[in-house]
C-alpha positions in Angstrom: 11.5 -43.2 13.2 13.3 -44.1 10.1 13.4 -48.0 10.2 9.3 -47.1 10.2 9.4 -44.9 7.2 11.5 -48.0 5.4 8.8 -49.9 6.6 6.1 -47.8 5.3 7.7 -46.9 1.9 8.4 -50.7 1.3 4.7 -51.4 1.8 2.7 -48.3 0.2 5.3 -46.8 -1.7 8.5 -45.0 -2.2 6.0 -41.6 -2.0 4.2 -42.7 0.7 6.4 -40.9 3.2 7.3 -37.0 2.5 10.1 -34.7 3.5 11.8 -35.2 7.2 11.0 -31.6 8.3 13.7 -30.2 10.9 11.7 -28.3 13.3 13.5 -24.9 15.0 16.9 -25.6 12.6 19.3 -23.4 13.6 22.3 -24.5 11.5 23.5 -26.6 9.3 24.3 -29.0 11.4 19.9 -30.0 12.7 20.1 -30.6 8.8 22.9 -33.4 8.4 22.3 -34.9 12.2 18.6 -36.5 10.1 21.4 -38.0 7.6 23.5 -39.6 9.8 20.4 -40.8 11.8 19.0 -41.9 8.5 22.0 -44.1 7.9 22.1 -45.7 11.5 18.6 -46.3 10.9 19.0 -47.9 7.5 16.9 -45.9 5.5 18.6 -46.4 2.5 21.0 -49.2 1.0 24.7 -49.2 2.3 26.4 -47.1 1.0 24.4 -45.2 -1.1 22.9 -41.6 -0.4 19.7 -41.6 1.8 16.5 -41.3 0.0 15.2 -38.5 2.3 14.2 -35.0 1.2 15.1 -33.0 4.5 12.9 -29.6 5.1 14.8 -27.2 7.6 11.8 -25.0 8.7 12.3 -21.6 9.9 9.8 -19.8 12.1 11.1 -17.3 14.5 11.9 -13.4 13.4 15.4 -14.6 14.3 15.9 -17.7 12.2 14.2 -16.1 9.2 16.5 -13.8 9.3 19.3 -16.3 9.3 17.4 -18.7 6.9 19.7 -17.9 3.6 22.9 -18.1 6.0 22.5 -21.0 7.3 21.3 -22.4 4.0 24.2 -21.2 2.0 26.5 -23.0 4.8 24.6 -26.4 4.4 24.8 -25.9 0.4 28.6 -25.4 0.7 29.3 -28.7 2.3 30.0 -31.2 -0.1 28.4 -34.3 2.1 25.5 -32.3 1.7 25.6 -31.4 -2.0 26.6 -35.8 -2.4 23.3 -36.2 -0.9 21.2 -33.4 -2.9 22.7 -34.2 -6.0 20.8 -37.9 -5.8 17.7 -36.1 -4.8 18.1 -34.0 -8.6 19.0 -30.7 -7.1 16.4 -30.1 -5.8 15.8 -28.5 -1.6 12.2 -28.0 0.2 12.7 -24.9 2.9 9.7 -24.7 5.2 8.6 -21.3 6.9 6.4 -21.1 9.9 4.2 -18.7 10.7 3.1 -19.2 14.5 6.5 -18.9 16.5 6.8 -15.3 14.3 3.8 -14.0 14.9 4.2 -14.7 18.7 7.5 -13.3 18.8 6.7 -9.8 17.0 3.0 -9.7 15.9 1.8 -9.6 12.4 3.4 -7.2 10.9 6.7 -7.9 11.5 6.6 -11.4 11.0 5.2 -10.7 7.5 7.6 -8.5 6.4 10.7 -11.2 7.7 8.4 -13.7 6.4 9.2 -12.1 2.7 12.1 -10.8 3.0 13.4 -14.7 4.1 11.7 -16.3 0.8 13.7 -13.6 -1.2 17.0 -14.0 0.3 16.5 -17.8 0.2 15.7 -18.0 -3.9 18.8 -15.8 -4.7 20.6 -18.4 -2.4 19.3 -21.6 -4.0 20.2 -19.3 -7.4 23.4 -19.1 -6.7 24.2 -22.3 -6.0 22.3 -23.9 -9.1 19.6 -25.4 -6.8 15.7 -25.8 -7.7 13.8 -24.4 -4.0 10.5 -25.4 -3.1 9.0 -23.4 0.1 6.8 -25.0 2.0 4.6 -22.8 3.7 3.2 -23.7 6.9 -0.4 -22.1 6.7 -2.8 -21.6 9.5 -6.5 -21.1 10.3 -6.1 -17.3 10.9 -5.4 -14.5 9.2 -1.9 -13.6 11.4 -1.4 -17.1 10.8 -1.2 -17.1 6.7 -4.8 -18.1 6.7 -5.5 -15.3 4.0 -6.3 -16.3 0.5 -4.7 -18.6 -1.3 -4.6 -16.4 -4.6 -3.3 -13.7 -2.7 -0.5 -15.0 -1.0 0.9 -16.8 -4.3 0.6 -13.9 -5.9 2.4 -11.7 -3.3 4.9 -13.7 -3.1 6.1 -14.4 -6.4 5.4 -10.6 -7.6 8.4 -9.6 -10.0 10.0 -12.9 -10.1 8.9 -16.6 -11.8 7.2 -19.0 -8.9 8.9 -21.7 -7.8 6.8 -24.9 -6.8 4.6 -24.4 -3.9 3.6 -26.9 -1.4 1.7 -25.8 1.7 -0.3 -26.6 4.9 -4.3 -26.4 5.6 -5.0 -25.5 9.0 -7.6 -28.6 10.3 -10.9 -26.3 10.5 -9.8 -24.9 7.1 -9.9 -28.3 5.4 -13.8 -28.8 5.7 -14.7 -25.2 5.1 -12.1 -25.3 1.6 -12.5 -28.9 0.4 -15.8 -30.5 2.5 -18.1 -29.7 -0.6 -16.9 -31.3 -4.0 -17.8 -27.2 -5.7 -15.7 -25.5 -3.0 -12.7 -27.8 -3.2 -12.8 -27.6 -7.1 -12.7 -23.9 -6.9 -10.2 -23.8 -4.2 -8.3 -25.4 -7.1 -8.5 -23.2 -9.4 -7.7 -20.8 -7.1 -4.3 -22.3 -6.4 -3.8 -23.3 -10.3 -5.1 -19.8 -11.4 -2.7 -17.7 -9.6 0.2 -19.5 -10.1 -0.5 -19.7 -13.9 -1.0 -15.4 -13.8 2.6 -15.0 -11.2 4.2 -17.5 -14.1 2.8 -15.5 -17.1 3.6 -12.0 -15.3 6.9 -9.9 -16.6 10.0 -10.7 -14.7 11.4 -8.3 -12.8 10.2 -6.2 -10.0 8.6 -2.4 -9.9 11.5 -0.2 -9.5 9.7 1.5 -7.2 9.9 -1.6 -4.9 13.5 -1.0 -3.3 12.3 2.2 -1.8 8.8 0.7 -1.0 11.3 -1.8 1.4 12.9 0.4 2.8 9.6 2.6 4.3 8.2 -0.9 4.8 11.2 -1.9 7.0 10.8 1.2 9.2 6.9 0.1 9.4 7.9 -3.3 10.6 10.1 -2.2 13.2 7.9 0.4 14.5 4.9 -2.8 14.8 7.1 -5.1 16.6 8.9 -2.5 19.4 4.7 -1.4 19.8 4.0 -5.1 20.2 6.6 -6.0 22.3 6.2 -3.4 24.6 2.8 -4.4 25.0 3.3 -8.1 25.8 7.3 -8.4 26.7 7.9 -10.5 29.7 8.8 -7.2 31.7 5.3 -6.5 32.0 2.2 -8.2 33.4 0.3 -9.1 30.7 1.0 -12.7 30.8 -1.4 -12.2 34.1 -3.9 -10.1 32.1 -3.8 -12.5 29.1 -4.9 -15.5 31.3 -7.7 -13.2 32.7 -9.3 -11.1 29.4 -9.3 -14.3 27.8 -10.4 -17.8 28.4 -6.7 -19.2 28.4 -7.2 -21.4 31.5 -10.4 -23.1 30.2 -8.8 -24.2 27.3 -5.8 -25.9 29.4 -8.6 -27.5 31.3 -10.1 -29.0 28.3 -7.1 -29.7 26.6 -7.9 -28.1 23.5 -4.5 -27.9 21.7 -2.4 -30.8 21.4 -0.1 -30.5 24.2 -1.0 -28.8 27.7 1.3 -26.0 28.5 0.8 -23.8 31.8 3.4 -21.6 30.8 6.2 -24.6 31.3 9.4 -22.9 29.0 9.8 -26.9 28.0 6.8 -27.0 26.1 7.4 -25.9 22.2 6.9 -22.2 22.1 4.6 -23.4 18.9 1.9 -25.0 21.1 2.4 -21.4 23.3 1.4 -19.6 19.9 -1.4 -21.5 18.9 -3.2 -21.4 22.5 -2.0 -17.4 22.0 -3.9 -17.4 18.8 -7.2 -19.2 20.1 -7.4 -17.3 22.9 -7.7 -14.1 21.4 -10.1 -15.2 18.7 -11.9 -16.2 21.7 -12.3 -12.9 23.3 -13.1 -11.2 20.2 -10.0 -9.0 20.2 -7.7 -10.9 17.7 -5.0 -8.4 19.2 -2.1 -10.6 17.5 -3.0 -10.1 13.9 -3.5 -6.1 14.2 -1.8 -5.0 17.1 1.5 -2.9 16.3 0.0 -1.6 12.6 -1.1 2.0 13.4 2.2 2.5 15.6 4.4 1.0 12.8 2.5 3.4 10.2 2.9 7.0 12.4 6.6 5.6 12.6 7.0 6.1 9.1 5.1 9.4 8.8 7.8 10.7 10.5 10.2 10.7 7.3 7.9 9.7 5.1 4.4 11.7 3.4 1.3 10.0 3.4 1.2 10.1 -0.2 4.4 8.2 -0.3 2.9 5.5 1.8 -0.6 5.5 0.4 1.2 4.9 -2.9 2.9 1.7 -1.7 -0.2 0.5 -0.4 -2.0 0.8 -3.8 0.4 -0.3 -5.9 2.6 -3.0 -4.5 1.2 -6.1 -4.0 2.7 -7.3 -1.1 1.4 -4.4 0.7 -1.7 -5.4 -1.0 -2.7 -8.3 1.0 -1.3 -7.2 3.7 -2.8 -4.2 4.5 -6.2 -6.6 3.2 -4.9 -9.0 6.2 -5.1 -6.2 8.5 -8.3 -5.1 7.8 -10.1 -8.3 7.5 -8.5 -8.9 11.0 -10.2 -5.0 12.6 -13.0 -6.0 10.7 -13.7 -9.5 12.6 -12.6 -8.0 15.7 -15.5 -6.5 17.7 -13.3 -4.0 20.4 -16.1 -3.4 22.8 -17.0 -7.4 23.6 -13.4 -7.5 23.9 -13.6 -4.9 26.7 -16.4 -7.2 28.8 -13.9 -9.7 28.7 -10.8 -7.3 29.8 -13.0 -6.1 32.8 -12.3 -9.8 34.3 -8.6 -9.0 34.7 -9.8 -6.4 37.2 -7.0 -3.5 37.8 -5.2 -4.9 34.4 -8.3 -3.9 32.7 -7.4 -0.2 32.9 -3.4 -0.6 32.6 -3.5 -2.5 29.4 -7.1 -2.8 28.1 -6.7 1.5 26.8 -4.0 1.0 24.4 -5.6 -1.5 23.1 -8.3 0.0 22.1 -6.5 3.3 21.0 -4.2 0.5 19.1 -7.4 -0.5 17.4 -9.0 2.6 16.8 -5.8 4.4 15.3 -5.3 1.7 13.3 -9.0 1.6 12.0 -8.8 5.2 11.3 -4.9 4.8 9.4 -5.9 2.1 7.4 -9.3 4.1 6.2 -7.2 6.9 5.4 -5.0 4.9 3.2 -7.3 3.0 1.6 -10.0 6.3 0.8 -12.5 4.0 2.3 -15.2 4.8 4.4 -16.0 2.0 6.2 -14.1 -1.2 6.8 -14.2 -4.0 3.9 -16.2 -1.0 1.5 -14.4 -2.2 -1.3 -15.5 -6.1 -0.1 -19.5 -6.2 0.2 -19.3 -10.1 0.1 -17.2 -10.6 3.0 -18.6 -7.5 5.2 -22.2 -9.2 4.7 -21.3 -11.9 6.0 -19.6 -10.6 9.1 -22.6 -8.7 9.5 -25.2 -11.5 9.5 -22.8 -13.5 11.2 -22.5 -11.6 14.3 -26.1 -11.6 15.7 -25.4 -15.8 16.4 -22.0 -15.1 17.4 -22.4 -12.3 19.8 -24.9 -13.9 22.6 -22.4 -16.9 23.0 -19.6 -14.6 23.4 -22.1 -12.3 26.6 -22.8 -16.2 27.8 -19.4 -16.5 27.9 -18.2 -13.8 29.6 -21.1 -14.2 32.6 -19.5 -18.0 32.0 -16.1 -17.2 32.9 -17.0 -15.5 36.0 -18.8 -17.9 37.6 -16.1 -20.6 37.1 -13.6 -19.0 38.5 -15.6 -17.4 41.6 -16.3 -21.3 42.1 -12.6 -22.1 42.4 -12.7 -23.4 38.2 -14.2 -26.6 39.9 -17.9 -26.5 38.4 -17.9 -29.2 36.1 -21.4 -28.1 34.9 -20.4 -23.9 34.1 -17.0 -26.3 32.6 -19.1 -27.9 30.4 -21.0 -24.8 29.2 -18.2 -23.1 28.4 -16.4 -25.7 26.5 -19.9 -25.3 24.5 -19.4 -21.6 24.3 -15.5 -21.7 22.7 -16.7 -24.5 20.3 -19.9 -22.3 19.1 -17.5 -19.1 19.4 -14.7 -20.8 16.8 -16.9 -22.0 14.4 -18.6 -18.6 14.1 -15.5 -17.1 14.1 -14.5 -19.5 11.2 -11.5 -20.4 12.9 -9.4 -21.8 15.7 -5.9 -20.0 15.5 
């Protein structure tokens, strides 16, 4: 691997080869093992520091919450700080958002998702070094796949941006940059908000400390609901492989690895076949489920008031609470039901609180945003769900009858196969997206 980026640099370029990006890092040590391999691979001249910038990326709840530890150990050792001090000072951290969302559902994984940028830019503070986050974006909206001038904004809100470099989901790259006007306004976009978080006051509300604290007991209530719904103690691995068309997307070998629930396959290609399916199915359960439950935890010892307030004013609860109803608002619960009556008996153990999920959570978020309908204050985007649906909705009943069949056949049909690999393509790009 690093004899070919040698090979690659010397011939297009000492740029034509980015950050090393550490997958799952867990300490500091994933970090230095790419130096030492670097050196045996002669990457750079003999003794001399490696020309490699090295991207730990963090992805689970669990090692976002350890991110700014286990940075602050790797910037304490001084073979480490050798090697960053040839690369100016300078240290790319890369977040994740699939294994996150898998592990704890929207909600949650947002919330860890900022809390581990913040803790990360007071560590990089302290010790004097300039951090870039990487942001590994999806297609959907549990997957990041909001907009652009949103999540900048949310994320540098009461403090000056630091440099941004990101990911584009692959269906997102036609839809944002395909037509020369779209991709020059994605631009601006980009350029705009940054330009508005740099220009902003420092410092945060000082509301905002209490605002994380309710939003903390919010997160927590989402991801024990979420859990409970899907932990391994229950059965709805079997119902997910039935309400959704999990197994014809193995057989067509949609994502980029093939994974019948092997644990040695990475639990990334597990969330992205997670994410698809439900998008699928019409349910997009991941990127909702958990939000009512979280909310009614926090009435408990907090007013509505108190919570409508946060959602209005601070920005990060902003977009998210946007996220979430974008999400309810692409969802369409009672096509999502034709497809739960294929897991038979599971249907009625599981397929209820989902729906009471989504309809507390429909009537919750109305209440705190004074709207009346979903996406009220959006016209633009609730128009063109609307006009969107009558194409998308007959594919999703052909799919359903679809389904059925091929498995009453034994999934050996090769003709119903080929219809419904027509069905998920025609399903995802009305959906606008893949997962």
């Amino acid at each position: 691997v690093f004899q070919s980026i040698a090979h690659c640099r010397r011939k297009y370029g000492a740029r034509a080869v980015g950050p090393y990006i550490v997958s799952q890092a867990t300490g500091p040590e994933d970090v230095l093992s790419v130096l030492l391999l670097a050196r045996w691979g002669h990457l750079g001249p003999k003794n001399k520091e490696v020309p490699l910038d090295i991207a730990p990326l963090f992805e689970t709840v669990g090692d976002l919450e350890n991110a700014s530890e286990i940075m602050a150990s790797l910037l304490s050792d001084d073979r480490y700080r050798r090697h960053l001090k040839a690369r100016d000072d300078r240290q790319i951290v890369m977040i994740g958002y699939v294994d996150s969302m898998y592990d704890g559902g929207a909600v949650s994984a947002c919330w860890s998702m900022h809390q581990a940028q913040k803790a990360l830019r007071e560590t990089a503070k302290t010790h004097g070094v300039a951090l870039t986050v990487f942001h590994g974006r999806g297609g959907t909206i549990s997957r990041a796949g909001r907009r652009i001038n949103d999540a900048i904004l949310a994320t540098a809100e009461g403090e000056q941006p630091s440099p941004l470099r990101m990911t584009e989901a692959g269906e997102r790259i036609s839809a944002k940059y395909g037509l020369r006007g779209i991709a020059t306004r994605t631009l601006e976009q980009t350029v705009g908000s940054l330009l508005e978080a740099a220009a902003a006051p420092p410092g945060a509300d000082a509301r905002t400390q209490r605002w994380s604290e309710l939003m903390q007991v919010i997160a927590d209530g989402s991801r024990r609901a979420y859990r409970e719904l899907v932990g391994p103690s229950s059965s709805f691995g079997d119902y997910y492989r039935a309400a959704t068309p999990i197994d014809v997307i193995d057989e067509l070998n949609m994502v980029s690895e093939r994974d019948r629930d092997n644990e040695t396959i990475s639990a990334f290609v597990r969330a992205r076949r997670w994410e698809f399916a439900w998008v699928q199915n019409r349910c997009l359960m991941p990127s909702w489920y958990g939000f009512a439950q979280g909310v009614r935890a926090a009435l408990e010892n907090h007013g509505l008031e108190e919570i409508r307030e946060m959602f209005a004013s601070w920005r990060f609860a902003r977009v998210l609470i946007s996220d979430i109803e974008l999400s309810l608002a692409k969802a369409d619960i009672e096509i999502a039901g034709r497809y739960s009556e294929l897991a038979g008996d599971l249907h009625e153990t599981f397929f209820p609180r989902i729906r009471k999920e989504h309809d507390d959570s429909v009537a919750l978020l109305l209440s705190l945003t004074g709207q009346g309908q979903l996406l009220e204050a959006s016209p633009t985007i609730r128009r063109a769900i609307r006009l969107r649906n009558p194409y998308v909705d007959p594919m999703s009943f052909l799919q359903v009858d679809l389904l059925r069949r091929w498995r009453e056949s034994g999934s050996g049909d090769d003709a119903l196969l080929g219809a419904l690999s027509a069905s998920i393509n025609g399903i995802a790009h009305g959906m606008q997206n893949t997962g």
